[in-house]
LOMARMAR-275494 format. One line per field, with one value per residue: x negated, y negated, z of N, C-alpha, C, O in turn; residue number from 1. Coordinates in steps of 0.05 Angstrom, whole numbers. Atoms other than C-alpha are relative to their C-alpha. Layout:
// LOMARMAR-275494
n_east c(X / ...)
n_north c(Y / ...)
n_up c(Z / ...)
ca_east c(X / ...)
ca_north c(Y / ...)
ca_up c(Z / ...)
c_east c(X / ...)
c_north c(Y / ...)
c_up c(Z / ...)
o_east c(X / ...)
o_north c(Y / ...)
o_up c(Z / ...)
num c(NUM / ...)
END
This chain:
// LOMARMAR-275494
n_east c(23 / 23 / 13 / 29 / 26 / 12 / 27 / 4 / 30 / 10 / 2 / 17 / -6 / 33 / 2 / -12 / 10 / -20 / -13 / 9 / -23 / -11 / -13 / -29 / -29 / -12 / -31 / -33 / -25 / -13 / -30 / -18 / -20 / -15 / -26 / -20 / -16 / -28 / -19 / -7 / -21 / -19 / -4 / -17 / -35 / -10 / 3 / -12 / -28 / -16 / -6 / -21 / -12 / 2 / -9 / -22 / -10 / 5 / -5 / -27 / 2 / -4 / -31 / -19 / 10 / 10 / -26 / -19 / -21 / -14 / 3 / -13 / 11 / -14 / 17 / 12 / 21 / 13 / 21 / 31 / 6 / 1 / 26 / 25 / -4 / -3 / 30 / 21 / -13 / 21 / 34 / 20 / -2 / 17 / 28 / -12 / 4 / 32 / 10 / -4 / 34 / 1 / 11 / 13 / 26 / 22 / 16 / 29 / 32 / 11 / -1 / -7 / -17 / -10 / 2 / -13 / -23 / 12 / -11 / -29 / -25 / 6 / -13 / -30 / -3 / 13 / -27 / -17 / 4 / -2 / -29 / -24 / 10 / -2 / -25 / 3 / 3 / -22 / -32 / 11 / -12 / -21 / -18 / 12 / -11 / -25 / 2 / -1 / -20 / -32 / 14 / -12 / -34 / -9)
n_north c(12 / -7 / -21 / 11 / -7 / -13 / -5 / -19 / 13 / 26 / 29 / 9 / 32 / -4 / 24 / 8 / 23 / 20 / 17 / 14 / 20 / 15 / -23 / -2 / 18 / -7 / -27 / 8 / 13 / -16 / -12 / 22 / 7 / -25 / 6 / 23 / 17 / -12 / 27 / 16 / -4 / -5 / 34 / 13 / -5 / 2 / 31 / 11 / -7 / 34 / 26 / 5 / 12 / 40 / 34 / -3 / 29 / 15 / 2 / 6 / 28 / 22 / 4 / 13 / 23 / 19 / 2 / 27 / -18 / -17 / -9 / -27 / -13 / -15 / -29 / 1 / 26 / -18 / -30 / 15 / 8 / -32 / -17 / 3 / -13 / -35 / -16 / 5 / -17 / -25 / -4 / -4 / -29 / -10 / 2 / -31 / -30 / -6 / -5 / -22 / -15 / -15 / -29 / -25 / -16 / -2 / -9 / 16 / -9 / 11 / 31 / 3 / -3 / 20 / 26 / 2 / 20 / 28 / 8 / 9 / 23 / 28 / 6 / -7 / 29 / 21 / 8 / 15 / 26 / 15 / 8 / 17 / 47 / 12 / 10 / 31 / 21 / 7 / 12 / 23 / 18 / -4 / 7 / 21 / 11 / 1 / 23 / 18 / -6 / 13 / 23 / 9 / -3 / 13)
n_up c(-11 / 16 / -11 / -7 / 22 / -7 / 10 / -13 / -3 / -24 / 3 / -16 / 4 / 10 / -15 / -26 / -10 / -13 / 10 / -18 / -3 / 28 / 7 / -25 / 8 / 27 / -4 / -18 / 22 / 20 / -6 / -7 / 26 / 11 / -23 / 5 / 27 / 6 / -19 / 0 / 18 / -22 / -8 / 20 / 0 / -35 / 5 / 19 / -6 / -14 / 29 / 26 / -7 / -6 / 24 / 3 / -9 / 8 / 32 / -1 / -15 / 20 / 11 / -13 / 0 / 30 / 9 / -14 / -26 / 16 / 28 / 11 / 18 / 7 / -1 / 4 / -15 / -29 / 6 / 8 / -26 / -10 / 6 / -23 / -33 / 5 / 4 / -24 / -17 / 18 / -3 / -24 / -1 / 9 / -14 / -18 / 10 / -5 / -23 / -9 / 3 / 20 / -9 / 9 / -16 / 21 / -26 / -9 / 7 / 39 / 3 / 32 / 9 / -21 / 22 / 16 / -18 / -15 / 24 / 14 / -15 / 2 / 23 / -2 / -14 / 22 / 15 / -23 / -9 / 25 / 7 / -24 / 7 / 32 / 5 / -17 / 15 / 20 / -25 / -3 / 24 / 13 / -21 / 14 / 25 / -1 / -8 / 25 / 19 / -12 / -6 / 1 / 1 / -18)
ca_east c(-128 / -191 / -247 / -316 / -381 / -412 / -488 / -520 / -600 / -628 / -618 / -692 / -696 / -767 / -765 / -727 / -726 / -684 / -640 / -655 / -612 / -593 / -572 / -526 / -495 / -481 / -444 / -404 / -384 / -372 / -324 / -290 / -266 / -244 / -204 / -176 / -159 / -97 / -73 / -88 / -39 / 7 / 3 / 15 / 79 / 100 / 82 / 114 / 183 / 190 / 175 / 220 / 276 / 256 / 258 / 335 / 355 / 311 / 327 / 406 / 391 / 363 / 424 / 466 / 434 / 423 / 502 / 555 / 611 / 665 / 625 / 657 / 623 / 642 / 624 / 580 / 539 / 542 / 515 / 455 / 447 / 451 / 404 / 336 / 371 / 379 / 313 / 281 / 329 / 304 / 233 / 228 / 269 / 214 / 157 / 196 / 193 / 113 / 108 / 138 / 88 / 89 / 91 / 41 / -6 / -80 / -128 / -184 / -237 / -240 / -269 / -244 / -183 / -178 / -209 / -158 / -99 / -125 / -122 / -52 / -22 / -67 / -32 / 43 / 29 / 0 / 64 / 105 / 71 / 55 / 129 / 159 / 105 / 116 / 197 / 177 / 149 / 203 / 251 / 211 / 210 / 277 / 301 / 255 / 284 / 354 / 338 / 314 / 369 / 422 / 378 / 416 / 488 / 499)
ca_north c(162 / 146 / 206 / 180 / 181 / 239 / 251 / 313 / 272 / 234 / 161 / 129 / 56 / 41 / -38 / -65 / -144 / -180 / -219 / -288 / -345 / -382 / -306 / -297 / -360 / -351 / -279 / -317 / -361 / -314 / -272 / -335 / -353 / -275 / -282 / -348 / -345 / -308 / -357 / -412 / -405 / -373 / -451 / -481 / -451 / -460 / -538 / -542 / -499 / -578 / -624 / -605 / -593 / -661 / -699 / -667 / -725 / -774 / -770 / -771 / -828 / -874 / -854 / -877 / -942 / -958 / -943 / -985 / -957 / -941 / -920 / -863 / -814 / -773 / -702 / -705 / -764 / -725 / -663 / -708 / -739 / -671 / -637 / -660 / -647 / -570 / -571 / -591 / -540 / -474 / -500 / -492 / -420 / -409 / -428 / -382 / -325 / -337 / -347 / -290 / -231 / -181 / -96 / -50 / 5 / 3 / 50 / 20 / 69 / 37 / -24 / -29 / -14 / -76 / -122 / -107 / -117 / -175 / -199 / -183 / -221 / -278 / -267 / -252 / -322 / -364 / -347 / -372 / -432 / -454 / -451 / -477 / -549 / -545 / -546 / -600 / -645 / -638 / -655 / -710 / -739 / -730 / -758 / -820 / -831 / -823 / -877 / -924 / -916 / -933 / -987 / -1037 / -1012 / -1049)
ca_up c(960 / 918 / 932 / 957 / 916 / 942 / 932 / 948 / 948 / 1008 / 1002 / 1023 / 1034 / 1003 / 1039 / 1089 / 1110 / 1158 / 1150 / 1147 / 1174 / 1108 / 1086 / 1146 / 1132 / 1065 / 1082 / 1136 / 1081 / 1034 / 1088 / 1107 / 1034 / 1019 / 1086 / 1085 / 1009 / 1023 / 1080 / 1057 / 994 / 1049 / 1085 / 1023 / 1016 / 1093 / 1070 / 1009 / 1038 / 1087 / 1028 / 982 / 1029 / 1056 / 987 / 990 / 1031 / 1023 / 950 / 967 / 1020 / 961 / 920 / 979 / 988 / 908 / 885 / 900 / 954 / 911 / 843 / 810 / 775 / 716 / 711 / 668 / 709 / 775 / 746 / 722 / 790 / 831 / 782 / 828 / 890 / 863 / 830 / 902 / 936 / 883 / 887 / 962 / 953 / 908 / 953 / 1008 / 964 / 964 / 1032 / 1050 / 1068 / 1009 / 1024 / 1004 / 1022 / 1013 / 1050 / 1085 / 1067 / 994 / 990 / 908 / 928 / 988 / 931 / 889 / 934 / 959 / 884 / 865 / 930 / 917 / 840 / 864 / 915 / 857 / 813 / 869 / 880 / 806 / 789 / 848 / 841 / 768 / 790 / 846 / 803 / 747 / 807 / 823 / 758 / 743 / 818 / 799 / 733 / 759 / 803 / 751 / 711 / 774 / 795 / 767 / 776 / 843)
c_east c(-24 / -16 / -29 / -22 / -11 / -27 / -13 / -44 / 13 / 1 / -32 / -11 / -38 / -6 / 22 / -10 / 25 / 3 / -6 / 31 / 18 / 12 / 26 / 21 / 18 / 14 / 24 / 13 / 15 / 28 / 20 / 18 / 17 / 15 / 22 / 11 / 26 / 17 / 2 / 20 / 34 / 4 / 14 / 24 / 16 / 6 / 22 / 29 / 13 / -3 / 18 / 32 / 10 / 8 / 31 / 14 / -7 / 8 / 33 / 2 / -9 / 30 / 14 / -3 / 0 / 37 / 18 / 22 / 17 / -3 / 12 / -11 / 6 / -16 / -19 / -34 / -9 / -8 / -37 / -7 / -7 / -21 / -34 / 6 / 0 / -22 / -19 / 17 / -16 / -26 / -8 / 16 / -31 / -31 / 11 / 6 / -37 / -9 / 6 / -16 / 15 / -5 / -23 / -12 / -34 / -9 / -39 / -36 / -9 / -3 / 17 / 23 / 16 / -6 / 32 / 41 / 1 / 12 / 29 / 14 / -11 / 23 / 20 / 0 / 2 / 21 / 11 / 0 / 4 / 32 / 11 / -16 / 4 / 38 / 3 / -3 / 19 / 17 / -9 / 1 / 24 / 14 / -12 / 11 / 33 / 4 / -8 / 12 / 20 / -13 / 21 / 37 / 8 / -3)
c_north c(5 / 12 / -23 / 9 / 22 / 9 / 32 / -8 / -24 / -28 / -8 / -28 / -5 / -31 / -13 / -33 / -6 / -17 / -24 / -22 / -15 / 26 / 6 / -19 / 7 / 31 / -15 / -16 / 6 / 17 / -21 / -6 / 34 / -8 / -16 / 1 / 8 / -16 / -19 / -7 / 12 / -28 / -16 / -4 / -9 / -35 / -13 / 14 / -35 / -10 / 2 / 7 / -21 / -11 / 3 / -29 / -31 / -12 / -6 / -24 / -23 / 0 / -22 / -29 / -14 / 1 / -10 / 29 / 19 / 5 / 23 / 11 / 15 / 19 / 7 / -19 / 16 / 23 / -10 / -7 / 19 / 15 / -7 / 9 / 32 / 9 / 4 / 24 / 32 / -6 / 9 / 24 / 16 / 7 / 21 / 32 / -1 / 0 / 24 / 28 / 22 / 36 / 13 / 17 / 5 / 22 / -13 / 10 / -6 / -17 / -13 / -1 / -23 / -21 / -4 / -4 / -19 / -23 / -3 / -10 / -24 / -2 / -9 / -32 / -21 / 0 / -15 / -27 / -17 / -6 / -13 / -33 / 7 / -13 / -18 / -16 / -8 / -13 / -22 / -23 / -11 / -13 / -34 / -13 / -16 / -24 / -28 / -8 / -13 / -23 / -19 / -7 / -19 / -27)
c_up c(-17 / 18 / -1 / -11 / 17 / -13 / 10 / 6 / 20 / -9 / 24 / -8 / 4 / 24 / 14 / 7 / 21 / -11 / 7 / 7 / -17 / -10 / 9 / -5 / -19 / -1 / 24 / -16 / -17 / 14 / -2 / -25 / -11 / 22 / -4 / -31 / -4 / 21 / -3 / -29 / 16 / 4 / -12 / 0 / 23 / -13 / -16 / 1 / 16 / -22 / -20 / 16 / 21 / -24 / -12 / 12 / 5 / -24 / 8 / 14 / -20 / -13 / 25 / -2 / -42 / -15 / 17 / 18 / -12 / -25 / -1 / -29 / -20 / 2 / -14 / 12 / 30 / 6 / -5 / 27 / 17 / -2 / 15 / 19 / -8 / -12 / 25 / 16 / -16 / 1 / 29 / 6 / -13 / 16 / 31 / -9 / -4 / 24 / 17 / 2 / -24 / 11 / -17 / 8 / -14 / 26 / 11 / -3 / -26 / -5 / -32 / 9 / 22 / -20 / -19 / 14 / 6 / -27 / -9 / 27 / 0 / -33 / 3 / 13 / -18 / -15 / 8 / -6 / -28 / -7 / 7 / -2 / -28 / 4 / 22 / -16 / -20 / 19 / 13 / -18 / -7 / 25 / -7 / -23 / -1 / 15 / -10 / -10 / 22 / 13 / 3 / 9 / 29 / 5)
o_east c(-30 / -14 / -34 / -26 / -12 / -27 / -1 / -58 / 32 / -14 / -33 / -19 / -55 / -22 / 42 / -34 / 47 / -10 / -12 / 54 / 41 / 34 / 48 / 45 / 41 / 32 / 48 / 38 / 36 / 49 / 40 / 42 / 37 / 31 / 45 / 29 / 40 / 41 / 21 / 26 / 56 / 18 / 35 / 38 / 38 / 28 / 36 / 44 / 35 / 18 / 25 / 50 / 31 / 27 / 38 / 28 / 9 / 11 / 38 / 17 / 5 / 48 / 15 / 15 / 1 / 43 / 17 / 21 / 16 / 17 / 16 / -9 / 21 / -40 / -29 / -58 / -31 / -15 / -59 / -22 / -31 / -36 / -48 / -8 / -9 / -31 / -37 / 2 / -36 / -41 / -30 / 10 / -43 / -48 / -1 / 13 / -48 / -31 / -8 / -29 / 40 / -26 / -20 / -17 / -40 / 0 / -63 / -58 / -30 / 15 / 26 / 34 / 40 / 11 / 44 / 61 / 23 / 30 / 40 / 38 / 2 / 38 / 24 / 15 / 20 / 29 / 13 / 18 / 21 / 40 / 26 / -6 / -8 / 47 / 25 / 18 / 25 / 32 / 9 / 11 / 25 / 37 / 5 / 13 / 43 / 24 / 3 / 7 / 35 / 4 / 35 / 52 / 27 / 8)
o_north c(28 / 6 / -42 / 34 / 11 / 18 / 42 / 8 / -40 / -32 / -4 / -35 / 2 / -27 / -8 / -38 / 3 / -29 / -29 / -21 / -20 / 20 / 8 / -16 / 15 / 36 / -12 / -18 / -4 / 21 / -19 / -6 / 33 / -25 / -10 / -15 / 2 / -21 / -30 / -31 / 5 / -39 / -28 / -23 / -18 / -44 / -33 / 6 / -46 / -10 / -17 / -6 / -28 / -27 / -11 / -46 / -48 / -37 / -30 / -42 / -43 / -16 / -46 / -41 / -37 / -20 / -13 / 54 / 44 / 5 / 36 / 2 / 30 / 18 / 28 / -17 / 21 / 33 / 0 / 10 / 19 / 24 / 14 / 25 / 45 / 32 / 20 / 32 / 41 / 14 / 19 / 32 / 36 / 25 / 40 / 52 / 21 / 11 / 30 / 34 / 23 / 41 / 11 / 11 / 12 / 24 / -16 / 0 / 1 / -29 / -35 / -19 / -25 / -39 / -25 / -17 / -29 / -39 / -23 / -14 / -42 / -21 / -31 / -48 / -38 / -23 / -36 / -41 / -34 / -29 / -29 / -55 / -13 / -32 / -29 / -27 / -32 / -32 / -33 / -45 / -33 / -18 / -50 / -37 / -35 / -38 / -49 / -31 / -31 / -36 / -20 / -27 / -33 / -37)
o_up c(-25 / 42 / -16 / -12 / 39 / -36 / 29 / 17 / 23 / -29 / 48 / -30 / 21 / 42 / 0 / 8 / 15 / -29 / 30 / -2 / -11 / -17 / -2 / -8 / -18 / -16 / 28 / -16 / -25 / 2 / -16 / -24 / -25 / 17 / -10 / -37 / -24 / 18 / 7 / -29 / 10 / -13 / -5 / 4 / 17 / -15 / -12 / -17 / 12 / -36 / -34 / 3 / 32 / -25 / -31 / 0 / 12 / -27 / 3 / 5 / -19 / -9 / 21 / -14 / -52 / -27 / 41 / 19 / -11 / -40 / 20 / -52 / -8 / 10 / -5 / 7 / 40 / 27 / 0 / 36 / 20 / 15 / 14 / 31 / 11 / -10 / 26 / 33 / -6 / 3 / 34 / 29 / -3 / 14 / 41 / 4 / -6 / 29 / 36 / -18 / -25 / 24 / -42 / 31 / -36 / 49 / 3 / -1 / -37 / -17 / -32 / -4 / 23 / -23 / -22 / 7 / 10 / -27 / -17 / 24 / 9 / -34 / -6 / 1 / -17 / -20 / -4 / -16 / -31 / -9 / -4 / -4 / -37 / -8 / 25 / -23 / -23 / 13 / 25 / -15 / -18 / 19 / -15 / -22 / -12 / 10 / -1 / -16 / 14 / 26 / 23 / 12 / 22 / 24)
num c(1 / 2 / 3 / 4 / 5 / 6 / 7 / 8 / 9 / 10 / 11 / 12 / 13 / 14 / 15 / 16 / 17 / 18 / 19 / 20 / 21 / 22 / 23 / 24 / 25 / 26 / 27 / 28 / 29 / 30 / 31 / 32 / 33 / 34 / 35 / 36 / 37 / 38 / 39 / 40 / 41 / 42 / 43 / 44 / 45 / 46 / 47 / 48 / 49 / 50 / 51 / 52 / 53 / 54 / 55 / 56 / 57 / 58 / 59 / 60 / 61 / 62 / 63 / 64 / 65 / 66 / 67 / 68 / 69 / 70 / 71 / 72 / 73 / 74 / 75 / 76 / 77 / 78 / 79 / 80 / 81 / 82 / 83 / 84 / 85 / 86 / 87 / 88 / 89 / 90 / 91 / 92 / 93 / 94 / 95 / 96 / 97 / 98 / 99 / 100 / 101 / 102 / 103 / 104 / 105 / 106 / 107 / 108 / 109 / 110 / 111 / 112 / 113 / 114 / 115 / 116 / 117 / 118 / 119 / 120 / 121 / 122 / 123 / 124 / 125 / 126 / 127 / 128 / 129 / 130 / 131 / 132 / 133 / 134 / 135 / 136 / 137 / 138 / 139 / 140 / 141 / 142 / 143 / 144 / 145 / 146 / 147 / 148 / 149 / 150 / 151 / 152 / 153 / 154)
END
């Protein structure tokens, strides 16, 4: 546990004002974004765990509809096809490994040391997220493309 500044001189407060209303606000705004900035990246994730395994069957539901009944795939073709459905399946593991709450211990008598926790689970979340929409979107692209491409076949 960090040790507390200890002074051995009087602290004497030369001026003093109240606070005014435009002040007040502006600290309730200021708690509100330290608060919320760790939930709403939490949310995110909650959000982005349905959408991606939502665009699992939407994405297989075009397939169904755009290929003919009895096409036959080779193995190399239905590894290509697949790959979106498994990037959208790992992205919303990914975004469930950020939404998940994170352990640690801080102690509450240190403000430095609540900032700085605060920081690395907004960090540890923000990995999460960036990876998992960078491997949404690839899986988007790539379910998009694949659909382009069988467009025609039927």
């Amino acid at each position: 546990m960090a040790q507390r500044n200890k002074s051995d001189k009087p602290v004497k407060v030369l001026y003093s004002a109240p606070i005014s209303p435009h002040s007040k606000a502006l600290y309730e705004a200021g708690k509100s974004i330290l608060t919320d900035s760790l939930e709403t990246g939490r949310e995110f994730c909650k959000f982005m765990i349905g959408t991606c395994t939502g665009a699992i069957p939407v994405y297989l539901g075009i397939l169904t509809f755009i290929l003919p009944e009895k096409y036959i795939l080779g193995i190399a073709a239905g590894e290509l096809i697949a790959l979106p459905a498994i990037g959208f399946l790992i992205a919303s593991l990914l975004f469930t490994m950020g939404y998940l709450p994170v352990s640690g211990e801080i102690s509450l008598d240190d403000v430095d040391e609540i900032d700085r926790e605060r920081a690395r689970l907004i960090r540890h979340r923000a990995r999460f997220i960036w990876i998992g929409f960078g491997l949404f979107f690839l899986s988007t692209l790539g379910a998009i493309w694949v659909i382009i491409v069988n467009i025609g076949v039927r």
